[in-house]
Each structure stands twice: as C-alpha cells, then as structure tokens.
matplotlib code that plots the C-alpha trace (Angstrom):
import matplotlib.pyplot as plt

x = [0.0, 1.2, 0.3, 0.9, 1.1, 0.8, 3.0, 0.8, 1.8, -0.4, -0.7, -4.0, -5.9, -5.5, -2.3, 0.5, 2.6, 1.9, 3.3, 2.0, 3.6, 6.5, 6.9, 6.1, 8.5, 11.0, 10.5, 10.7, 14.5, 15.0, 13.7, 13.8, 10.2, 7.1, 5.7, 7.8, 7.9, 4.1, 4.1, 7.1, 4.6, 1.8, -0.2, -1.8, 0.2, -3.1, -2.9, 1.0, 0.3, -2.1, 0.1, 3.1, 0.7, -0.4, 2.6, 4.7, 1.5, 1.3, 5.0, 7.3, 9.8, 9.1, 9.4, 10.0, 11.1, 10.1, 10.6, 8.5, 9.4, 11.1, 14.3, 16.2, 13.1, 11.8, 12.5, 11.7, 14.1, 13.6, 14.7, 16.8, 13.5, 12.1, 15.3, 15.0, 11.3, 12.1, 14.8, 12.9, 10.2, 12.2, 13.6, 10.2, 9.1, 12.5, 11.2, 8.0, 8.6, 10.8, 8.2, 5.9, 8.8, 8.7, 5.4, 5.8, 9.1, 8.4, 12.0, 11.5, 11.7, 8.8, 9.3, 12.5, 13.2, 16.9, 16.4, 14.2, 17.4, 19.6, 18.0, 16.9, 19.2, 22.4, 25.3, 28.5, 32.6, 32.1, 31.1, 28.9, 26.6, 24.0, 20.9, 20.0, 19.0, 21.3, 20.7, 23.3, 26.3, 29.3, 30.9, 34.6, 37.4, 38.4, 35.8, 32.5, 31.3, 28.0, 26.0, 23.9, 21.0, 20.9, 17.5, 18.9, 19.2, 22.6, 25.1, 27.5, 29.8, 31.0, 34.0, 34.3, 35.0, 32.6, 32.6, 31.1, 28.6, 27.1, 27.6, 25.5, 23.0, 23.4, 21.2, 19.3, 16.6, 18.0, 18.2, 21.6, 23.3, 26.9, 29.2, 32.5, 35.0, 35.4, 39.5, 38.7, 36.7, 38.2, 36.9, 36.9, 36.0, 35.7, 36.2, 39.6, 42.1, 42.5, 40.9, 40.8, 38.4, 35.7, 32.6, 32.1, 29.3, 27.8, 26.2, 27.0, 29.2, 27.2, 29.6, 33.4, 35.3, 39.3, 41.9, 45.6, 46.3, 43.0, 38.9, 36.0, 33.6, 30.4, 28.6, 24.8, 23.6, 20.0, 17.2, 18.5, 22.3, 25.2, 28.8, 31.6, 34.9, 38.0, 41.0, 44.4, 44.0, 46.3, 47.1, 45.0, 42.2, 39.5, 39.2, 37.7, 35.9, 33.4, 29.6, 27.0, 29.5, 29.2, 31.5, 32.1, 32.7, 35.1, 36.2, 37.3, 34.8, 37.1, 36.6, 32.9, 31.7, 28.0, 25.7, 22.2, 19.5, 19.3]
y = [0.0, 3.5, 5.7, 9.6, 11.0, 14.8, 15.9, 18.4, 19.9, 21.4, 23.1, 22.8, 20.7, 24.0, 23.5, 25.0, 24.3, 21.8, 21.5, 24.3, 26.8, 25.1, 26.0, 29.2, 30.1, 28.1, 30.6, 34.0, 32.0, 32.1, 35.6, 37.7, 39.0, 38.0, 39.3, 37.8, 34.6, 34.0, 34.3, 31.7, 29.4, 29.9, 31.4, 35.2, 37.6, 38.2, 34.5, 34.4, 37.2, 35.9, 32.5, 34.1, 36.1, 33.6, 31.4, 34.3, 35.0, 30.8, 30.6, 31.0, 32.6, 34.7, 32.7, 35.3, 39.1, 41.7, 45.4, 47.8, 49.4, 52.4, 54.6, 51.4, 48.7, 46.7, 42.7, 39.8, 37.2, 33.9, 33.5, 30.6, 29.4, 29.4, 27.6, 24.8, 24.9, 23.7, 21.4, 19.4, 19.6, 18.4, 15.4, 14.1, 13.9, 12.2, 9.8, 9.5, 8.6, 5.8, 3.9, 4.4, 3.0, 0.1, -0.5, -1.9, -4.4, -7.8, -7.5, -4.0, -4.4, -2.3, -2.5, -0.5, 2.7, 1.7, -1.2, 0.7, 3.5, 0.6, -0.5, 2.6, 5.3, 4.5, 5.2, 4.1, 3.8, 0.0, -2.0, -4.3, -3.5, -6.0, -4.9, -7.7, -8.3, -8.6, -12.4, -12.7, -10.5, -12.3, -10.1, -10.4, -8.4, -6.2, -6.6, -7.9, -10.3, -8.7, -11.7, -10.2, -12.5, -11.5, -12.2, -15.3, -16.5, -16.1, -14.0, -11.6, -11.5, -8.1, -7.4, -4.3, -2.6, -2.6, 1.1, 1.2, -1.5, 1.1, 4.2, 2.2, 0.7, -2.4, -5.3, -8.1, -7.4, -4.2, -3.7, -3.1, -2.5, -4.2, -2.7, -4.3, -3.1, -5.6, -5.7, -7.5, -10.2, -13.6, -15.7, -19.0, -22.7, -25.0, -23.4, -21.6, -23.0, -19.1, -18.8, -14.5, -15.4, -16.0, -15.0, -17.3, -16.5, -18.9, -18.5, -19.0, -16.8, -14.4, -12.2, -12.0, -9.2, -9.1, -6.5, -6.9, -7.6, -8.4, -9.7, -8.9, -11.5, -10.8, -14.0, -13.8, -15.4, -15.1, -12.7, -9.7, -9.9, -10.2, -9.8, -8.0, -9.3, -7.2, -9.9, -10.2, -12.0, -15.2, -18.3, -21.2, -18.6, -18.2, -22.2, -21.4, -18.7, -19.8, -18.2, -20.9, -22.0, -22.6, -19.9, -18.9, -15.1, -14.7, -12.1, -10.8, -9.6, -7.0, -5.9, -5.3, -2.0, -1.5, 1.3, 1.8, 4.5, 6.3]
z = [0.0, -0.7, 1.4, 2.1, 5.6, 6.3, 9.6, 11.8, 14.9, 17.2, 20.8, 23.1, 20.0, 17.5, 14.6, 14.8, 11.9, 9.4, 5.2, 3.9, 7.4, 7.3, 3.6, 4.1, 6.8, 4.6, 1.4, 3.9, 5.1, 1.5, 0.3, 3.1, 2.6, 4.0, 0.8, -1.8, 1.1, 0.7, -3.3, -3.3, -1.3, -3.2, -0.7, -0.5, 1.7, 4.1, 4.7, 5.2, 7.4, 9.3, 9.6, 11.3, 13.7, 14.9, 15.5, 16.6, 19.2, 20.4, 20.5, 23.7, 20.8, 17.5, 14.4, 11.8, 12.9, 10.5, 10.2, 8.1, 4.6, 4.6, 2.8, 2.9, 2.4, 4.7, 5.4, 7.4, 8.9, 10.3, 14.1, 15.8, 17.2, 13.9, 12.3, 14.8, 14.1, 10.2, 11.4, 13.7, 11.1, 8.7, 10.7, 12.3, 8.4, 7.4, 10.6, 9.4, 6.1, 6.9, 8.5, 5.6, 3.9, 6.3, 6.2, 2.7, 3.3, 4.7, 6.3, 8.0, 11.9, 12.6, 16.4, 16.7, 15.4, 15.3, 12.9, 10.2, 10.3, 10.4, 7.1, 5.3, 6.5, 8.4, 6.7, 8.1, 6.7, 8.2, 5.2, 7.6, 9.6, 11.3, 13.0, 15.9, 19.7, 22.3, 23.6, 26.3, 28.3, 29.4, 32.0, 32.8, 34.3, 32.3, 29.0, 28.6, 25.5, 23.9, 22.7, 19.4, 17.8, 14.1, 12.0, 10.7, 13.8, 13.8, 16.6, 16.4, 19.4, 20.2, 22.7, 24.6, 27.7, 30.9, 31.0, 27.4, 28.3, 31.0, 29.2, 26.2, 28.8, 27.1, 28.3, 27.5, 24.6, 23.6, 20.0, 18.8, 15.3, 15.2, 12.8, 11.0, 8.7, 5.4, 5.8, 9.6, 7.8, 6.8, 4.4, 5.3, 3.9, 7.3, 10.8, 11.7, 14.0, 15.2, 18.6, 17.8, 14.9, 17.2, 14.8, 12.0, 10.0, 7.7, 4.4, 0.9, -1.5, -3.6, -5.4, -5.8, -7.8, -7.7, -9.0, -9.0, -4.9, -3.2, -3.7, -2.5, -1.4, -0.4, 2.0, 2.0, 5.7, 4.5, 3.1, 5.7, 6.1, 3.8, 4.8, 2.8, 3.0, 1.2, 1.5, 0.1, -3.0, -3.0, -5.6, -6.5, -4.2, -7.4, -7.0, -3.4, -3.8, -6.6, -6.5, -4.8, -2.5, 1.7, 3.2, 6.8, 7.1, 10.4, 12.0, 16.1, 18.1, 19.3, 15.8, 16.7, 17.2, 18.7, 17.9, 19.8, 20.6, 23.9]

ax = plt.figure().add_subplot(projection="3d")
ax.plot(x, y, z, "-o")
ax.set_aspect("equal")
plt.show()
C-alpha cells in the first residue's frame, strides 16, 4: 500500500505548523520578505500574514522578525527558534517517512526505530553492519562479550570494555546494530584454528570481484544480512571462492563495534 502521511503539529488541540507553514517560513528563510515569502509558497500575503501572527503569538519565541518598509526597504528574517522549528520539522518527516517505507518491506523491523534507520538510512565507513537483539552478556574483568541474535538466527559476538557497556546501557533485549570493517573479515571454507576469529558467520558466496592484490567477497547469511569481505588476494584462491558456494565469514569480536538509541 502507498500511502501519504501529512506531519501536523499542534498546541491545546488548534495546529501549529503543518506542510503548507513550514513551507512558508522556509520561502521568507530564502527571500527575506514576507511578501515575496508568501508568493514563493503559493499562498496570498493576508494569509502568510495571518500564519506568522499567529505562530509568533502561540509561540514561547518569535518565528519570523520583520521590520516595516522604509528609505532602505523593509525585510523579514527567520529566528533561531524558527530555524529549529524547520529542522525538527524536517527530521520528524525524514522519521516519518521511513516507516511508511517500512510498512511496505516484509524485512523492516517495525518495532524499533533503530532497525528501520539501520536498514533505510544508516550510513556508516564499516562495510557491515548488522541490526539484531542482544541475547546474552558475558561479563569479565576487564571486558564484557555482547552476545547479538541477528534475523537469521545467527550471533555476532562483540568485545568491549565494561565502561562502554554502562555508558551504552546495554542489556538483554536491547536492539543493537553491530558494525564491521570488510578488511577485519576472513573468508573461510571450514572453521579456523585461530581462537581470535571468534565470529564465524555462515552463508554461501554471492559475489566476488578481484583486482591486481586483493577480492572482494560478499557472503549472504539469508534474506537480511550479507557480509563483505575485502581480502588479500592469494594463488589457486579463485578455486575457493566460486559463487553458490558454503563460506564462513570470520572475524574478532574486538573488531565489533556496537551502535544503539538512547
């Protein structure tokens, strides 16, 4: 279903701002006139006018400042208040459009804000990033082990300090993205003698592109996750890494870094 959702804001049950305010205070930002503002919006000047009396009068803060024509012309400027006004605007629609988004994909985990970003808007320098559940915390020392249950029903095992575990306030059932950088990831036929490589990931080789000293492989766990590996490229390795084949993507969970929501 496509549907369209209109963002209103209101105070004591009577709006506030809503698409076509926000536009307007957006085109007097942009022309400096309340005048040339309102004809940029499509709207009549009396009902511009009207508009900013009225927020101006409701609001704690002035939206738009103005001062009246004279020898050097007169002008209107948007406030701070009414800057931050747009921007949160702005970013509640951003929000809101997401979970239309969602609404339509199968895969979208509609119960956490920090899964739809995860999927629709996150943008990281880590090639990987998996959105998942945190199933278990092993507490030791000096670190803890951060147990994360991906969709596939797979975990991610992130290592990190205590102190970050509180400042995060991680804990059982929290939704978590885990991120890792593609150089940290081994690609791997049967399970590695390496005690470090204590993720292993396993799914079946999708994709593999080389150039003159390494490959990349990407692993697909399942109809959510894929893993991109960038590896040194070595001889006799094309034979192994063939399309359609079982793979285990392997990596350190000190490698792991954790993201969350407040």
């Amino acid at each position: 279903m496509d549907f369209d959702a209109l963002l209103t804001l209101s105070e004591n049950g009577k709006i506030f701002a809503n698409p076509r305010r926000i536009a307007l205070l957006k085109a007097v930002q942009q022309t400096g006139s309340i005048s040339q503002g309102a004809k940029q919006a499509g709207i009549s000047y009396k009902a511009a006018f009207d508009s900013i009396k009225d927020m101006n009068c409701r609001s704690e803060s002035p939206l738009i400042t103005s001062e009246k024509g004279g020898k050097g012309g007169g002008g209107a400027s948007v406030t701070r208040f009414g800057e931050r006004l747009i921007q949160m605007y702005d970013l509640l629609d951003t929000i809101q459009n997401m979970g239309l988004k969602a609404l339509n994909d199968d895969e979208a985990p509609l119960h956490s804000l920090l899964g739809v970003m995860a999927k629709f808007s996150l943008q990281t320098s880590a090639r990987n990033q998996f959105f998942g559940t945190i199933s278990d915390i092993e507490n030791h020392a000096l670190h803890d082990r951060v147990f994360i249950l991906l969709q596939s029903g797979q975990h991610v095992i992130a290592t990190i300090t205590h102190g970050s575990t509180v400042r995060l306030q991680l804990k059982k059932g929290k939704d978590v993205v885990a991120l890792v950088k593609g150089p940290a990831i081994e690609i791997c036929s049967e399970p590695p003698a390496d005690p470090q490589l204590d993720n292993q990931l396993s799914g079946t080789i999708r994709h593999v592109q080389y150039d003159e000293s390494s490959a990349e492989v990407s692993v697909r766990l399942d109809d959510n996750d894929e893993v991109c590996a960038l590896i040194d490229r070595k001889e006799n390795e094309q034979d192994e890494l063939q399309e359609g084949k079982h793979a285990l993507a392997c990596f350190s969970s000190s490698q792991v870094i954790i993201a969350t929501l407040s």
